[in-house]
Biopython code that builds the backbone (N, CA, C, O; Angstrom):
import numpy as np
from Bio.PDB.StructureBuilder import StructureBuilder

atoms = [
    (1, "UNK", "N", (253.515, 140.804, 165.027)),
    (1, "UNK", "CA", (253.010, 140.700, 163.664)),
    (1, "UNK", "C", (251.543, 140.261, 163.724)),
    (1, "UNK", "O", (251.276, 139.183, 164.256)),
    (2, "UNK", "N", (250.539, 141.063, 163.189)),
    (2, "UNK", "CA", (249.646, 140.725, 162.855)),
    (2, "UNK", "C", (248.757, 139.858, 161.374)),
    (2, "UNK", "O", (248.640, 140.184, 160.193)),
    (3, "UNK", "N", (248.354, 138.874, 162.029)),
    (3, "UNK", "CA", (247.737, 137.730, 160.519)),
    (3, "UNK", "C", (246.195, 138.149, 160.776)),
    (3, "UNK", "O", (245.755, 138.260, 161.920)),
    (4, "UNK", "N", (245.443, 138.362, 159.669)),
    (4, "UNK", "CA", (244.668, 138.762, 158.938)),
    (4, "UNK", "C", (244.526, 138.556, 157.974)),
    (4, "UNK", "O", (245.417, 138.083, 157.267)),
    (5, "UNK", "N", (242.997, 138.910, 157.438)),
    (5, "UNK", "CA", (242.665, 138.875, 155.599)),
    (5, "UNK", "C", (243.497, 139.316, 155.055)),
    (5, "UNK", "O", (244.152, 140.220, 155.574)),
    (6, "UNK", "N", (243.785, 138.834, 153.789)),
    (6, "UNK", "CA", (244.544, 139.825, 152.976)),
    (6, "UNK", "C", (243.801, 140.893, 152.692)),
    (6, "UNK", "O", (242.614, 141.136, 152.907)),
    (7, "UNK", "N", (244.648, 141.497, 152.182)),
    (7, "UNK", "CA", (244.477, 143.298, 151.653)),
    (7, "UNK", "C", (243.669, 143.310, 150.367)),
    (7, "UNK", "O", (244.101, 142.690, 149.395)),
    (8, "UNK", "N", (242.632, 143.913, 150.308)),
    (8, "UNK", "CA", (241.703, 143.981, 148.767)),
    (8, "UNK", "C", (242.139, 145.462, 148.427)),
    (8, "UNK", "O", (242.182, 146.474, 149.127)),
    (9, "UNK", "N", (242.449, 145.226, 147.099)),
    (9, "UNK", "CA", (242.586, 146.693, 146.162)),
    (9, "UNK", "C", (241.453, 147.454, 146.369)),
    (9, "UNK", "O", (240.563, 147.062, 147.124)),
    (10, "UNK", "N", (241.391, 148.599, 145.721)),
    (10, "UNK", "CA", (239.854, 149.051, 145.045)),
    (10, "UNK", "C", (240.036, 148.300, 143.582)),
    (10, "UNK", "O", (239.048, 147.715, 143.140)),
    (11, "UNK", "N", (241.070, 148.295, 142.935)),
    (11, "UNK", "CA", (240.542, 147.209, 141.756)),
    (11, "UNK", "C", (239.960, 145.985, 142.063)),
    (11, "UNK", "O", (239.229, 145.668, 141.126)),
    (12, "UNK", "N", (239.950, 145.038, 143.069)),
    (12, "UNK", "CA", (239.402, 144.209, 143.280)),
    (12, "UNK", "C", (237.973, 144.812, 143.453)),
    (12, "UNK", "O", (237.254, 144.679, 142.463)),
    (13, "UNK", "N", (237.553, 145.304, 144.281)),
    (13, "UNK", "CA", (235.524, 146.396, 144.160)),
    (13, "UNK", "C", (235.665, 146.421, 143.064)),
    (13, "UNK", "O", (235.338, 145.442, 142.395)),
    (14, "UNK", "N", (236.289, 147.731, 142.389)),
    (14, "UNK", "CA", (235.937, 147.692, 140.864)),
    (14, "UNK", "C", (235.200, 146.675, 140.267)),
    (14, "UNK", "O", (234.065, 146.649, 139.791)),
    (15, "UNK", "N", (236.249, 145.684, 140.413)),
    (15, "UNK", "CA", (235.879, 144.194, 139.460)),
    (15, "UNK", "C", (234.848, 143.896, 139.476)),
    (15, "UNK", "O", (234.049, 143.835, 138.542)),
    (16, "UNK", "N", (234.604, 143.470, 141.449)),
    (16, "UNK", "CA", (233.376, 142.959, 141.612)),
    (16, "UNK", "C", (232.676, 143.619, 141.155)),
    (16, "UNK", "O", (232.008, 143.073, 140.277)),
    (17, "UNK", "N", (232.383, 145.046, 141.398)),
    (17, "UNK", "CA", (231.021, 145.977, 141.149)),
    (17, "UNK", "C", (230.715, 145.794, 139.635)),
    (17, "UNK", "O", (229.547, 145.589, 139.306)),
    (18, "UNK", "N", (231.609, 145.848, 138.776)),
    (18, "UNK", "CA", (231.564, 145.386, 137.218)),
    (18, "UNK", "C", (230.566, 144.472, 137.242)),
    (18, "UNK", "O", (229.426, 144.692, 136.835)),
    (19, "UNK", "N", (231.074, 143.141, 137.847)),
    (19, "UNK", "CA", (230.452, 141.980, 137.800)),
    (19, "UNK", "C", (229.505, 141.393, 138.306)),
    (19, "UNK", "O", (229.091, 140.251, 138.107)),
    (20, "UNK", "N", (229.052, 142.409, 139.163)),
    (20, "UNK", "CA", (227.777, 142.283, 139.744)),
    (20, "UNK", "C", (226.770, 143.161, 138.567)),
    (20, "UNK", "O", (225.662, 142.684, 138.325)),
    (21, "UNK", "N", (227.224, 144.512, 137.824)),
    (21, "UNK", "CA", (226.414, 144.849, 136.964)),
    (21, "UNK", "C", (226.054, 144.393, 135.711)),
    (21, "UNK", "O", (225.151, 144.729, 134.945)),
    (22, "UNK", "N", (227.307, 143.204, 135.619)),
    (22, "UNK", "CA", (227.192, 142.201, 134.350)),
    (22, "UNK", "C", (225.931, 141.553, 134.626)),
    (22, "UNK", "O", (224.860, 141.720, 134.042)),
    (23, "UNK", "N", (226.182, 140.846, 135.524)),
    (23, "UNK", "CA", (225.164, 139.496, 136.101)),
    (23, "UNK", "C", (223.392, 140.354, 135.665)),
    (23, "UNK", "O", (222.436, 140.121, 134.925)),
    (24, "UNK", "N", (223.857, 141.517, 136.790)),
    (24, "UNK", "CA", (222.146, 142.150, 136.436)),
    (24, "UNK", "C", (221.820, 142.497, 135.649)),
    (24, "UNK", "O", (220.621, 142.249, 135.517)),
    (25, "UNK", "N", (222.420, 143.279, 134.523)),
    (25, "UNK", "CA", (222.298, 143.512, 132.819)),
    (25, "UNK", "C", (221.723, 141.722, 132.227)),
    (25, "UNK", "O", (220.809, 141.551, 131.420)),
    (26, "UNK", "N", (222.346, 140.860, 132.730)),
    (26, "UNK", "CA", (222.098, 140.031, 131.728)),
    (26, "UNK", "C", (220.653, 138.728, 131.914)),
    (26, "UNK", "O", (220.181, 137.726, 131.378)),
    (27, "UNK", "N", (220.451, 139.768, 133.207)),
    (27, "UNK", "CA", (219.263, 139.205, 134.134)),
    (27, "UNK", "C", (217.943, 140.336, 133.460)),
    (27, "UNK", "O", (216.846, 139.834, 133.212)),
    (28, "UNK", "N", (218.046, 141.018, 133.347)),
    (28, "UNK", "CA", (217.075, 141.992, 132.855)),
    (28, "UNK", "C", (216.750, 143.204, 133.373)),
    (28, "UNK", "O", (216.027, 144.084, 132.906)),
    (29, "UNK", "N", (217.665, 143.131, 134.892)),
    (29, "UNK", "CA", (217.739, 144.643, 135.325)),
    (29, "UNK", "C", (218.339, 145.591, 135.322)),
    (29, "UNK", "O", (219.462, 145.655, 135.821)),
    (30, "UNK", "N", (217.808, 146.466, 134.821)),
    (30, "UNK", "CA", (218.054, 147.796, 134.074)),
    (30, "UNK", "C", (217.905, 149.094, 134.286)),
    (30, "UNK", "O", (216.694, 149.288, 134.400)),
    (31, "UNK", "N", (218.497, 150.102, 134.402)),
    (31, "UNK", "CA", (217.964, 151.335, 134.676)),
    (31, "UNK", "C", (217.532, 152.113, 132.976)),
    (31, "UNK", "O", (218.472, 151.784, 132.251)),
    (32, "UNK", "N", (217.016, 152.547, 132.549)),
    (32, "UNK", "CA", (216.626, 153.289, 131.621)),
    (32, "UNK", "C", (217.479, 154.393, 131.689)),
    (32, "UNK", "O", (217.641, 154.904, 132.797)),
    (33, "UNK", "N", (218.206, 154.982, 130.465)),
    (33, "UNK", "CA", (219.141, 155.954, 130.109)),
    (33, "UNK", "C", (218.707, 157.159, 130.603)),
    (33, "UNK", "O", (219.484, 157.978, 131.093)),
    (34, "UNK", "N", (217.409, 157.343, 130.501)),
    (34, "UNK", "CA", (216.353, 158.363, 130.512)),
    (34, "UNK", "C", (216.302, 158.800, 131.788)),
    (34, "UNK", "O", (216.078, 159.981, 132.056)),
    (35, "UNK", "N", (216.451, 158.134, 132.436)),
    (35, "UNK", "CA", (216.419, 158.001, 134.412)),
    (35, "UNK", "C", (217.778, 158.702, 134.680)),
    (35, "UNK", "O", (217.951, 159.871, 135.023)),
    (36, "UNK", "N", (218.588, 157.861, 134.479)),
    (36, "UNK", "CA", (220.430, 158.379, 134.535)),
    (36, "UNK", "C", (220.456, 159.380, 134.177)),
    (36, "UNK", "O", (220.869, 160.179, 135.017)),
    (37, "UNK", "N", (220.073, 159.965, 132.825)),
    (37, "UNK", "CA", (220.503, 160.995, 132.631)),
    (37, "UNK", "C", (219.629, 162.223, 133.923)),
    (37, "UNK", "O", (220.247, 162.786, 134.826)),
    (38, "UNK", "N", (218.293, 162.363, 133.690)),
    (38, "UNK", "CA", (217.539, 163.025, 134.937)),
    (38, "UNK", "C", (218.225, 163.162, 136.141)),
    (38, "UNK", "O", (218.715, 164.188, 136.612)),
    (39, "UNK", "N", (218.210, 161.716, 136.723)),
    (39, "UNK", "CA", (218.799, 162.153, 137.753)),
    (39, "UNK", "C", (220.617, 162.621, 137.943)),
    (39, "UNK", "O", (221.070, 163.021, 139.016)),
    (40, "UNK", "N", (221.424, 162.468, 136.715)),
    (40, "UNK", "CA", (222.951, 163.653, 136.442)),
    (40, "UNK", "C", (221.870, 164.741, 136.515)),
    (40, "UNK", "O", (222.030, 165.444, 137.513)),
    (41, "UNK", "N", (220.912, 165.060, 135.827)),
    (41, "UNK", "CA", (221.257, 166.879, 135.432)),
    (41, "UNK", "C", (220.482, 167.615, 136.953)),
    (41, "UNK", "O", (220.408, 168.812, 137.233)),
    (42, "UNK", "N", (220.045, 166.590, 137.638)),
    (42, "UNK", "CA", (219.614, 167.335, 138.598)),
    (42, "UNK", "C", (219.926, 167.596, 139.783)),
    (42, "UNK", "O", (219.260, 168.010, 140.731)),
    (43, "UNK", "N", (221.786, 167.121, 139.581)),
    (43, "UNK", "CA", (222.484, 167.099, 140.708)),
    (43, "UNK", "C", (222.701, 168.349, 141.201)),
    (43, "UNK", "O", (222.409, 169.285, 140.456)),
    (44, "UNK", "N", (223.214, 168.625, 142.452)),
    (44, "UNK", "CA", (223.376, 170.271, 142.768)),
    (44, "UNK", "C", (222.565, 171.202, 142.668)),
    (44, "UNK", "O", (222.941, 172.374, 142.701)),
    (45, "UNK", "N", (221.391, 170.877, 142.537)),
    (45, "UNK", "CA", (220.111, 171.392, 142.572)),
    (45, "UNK", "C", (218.765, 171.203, 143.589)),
    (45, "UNK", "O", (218.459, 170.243, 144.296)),
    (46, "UNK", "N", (218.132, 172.413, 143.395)),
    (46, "UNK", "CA", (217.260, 172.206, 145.061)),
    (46, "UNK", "C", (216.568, 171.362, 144.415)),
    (46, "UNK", "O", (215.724, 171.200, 145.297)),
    (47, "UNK", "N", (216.239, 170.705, 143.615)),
    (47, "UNK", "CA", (215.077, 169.334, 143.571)),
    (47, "UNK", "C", (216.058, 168.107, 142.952)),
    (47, "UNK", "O", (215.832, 167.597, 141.854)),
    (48, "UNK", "N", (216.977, 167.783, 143.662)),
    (48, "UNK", "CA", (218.260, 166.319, 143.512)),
    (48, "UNK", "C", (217.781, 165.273, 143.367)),
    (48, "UNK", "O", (217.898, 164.735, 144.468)),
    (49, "UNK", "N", (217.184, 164.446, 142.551)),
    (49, "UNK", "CA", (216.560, 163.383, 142.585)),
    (49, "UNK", "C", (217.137, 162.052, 143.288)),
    (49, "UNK", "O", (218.359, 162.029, 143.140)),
    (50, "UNK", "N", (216.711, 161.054, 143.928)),
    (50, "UNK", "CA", (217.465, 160.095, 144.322)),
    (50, "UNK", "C", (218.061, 159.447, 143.058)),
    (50, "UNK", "O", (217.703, 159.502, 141.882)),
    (51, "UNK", "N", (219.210, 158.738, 143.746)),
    (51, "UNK", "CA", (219.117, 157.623, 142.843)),
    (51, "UNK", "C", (218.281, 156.945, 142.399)),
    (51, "UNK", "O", (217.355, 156.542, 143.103)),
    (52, "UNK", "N", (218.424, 156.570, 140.791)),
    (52, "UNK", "CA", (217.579, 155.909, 140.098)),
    (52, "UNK", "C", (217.508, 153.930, 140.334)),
    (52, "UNK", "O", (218.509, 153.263, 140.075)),
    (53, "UNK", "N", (216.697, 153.517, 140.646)),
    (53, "UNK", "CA", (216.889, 151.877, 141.098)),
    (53, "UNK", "C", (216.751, 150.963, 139.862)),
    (53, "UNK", "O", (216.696, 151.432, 138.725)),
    (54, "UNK", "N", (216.699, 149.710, 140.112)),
    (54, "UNK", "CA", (216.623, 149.321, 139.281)),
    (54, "UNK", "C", (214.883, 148.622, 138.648)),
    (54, "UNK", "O", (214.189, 147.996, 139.450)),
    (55, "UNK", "N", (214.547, 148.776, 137.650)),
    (55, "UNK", "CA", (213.113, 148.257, 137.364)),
    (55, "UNK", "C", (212.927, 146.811, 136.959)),
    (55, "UNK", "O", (213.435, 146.319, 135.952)),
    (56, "UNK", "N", (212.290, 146.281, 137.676)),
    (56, "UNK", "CA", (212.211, 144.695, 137.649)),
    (56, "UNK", "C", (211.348, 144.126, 136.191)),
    (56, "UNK", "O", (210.279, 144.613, 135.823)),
    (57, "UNK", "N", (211.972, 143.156, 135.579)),
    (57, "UNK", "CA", (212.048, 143.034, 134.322)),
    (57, "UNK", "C", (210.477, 142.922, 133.805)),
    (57, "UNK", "O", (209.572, 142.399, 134.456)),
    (58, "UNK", "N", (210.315, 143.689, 132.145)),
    (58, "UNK", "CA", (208.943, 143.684, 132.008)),
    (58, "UNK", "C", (208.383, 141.791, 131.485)),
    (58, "UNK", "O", (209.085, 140.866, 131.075)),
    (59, "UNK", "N", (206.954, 141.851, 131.731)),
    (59, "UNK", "CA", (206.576, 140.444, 131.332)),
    (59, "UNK", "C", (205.653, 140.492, 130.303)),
    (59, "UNK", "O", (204.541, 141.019, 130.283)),
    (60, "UNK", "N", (206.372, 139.749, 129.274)),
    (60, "UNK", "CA", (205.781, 139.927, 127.617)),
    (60, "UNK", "C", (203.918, 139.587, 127.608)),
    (60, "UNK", "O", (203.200, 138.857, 128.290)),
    (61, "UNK", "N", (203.755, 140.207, 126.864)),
    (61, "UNK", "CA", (202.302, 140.201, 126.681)),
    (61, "UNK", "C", (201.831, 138.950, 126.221)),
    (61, "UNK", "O", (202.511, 138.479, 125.309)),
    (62, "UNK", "N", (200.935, 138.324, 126.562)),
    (62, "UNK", "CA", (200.068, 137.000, 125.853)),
    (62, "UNK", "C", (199.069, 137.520, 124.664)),
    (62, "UNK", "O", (198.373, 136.715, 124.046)),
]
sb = StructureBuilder()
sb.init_structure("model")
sb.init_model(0)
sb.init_chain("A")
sb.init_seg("    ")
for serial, (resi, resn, name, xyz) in enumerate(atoms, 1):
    if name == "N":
        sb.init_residue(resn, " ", resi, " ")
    sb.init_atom(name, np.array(xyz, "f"), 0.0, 1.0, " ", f" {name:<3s}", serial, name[0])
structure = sb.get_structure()
């Protein structure tokens, strides 16, 4: 018999990955809709854009 970690779901990732995109949504990083969508429509296509990253939060004007 082998002892080891327990066994993680993919619902457990799920979760985390959720909750890691909570944290950064509520931090200020964001991808723009505008980006996401670009880079969907340009999937399967000879110019595939990378993934879109995330843009580090803007700093309000004085």
């Amino acid at each position: 018999m082998t002892m080891g970690l327990p066994k993680r779901s993919w619902e457990d990732d799920d979760l985390e990955a959720i909750e890691e995109g909570i944290e950064q949504a509520d931090a200020g990083q964001l991808i723009p809709f505008e980006r996401i969508k670009d880079w969907v429509a340009s999937w399967d296509t000879p110019d595939e854009k990378p993934l879109p990253t995330v843009e580090p939060p803007r700093r309000p004007h004085r």
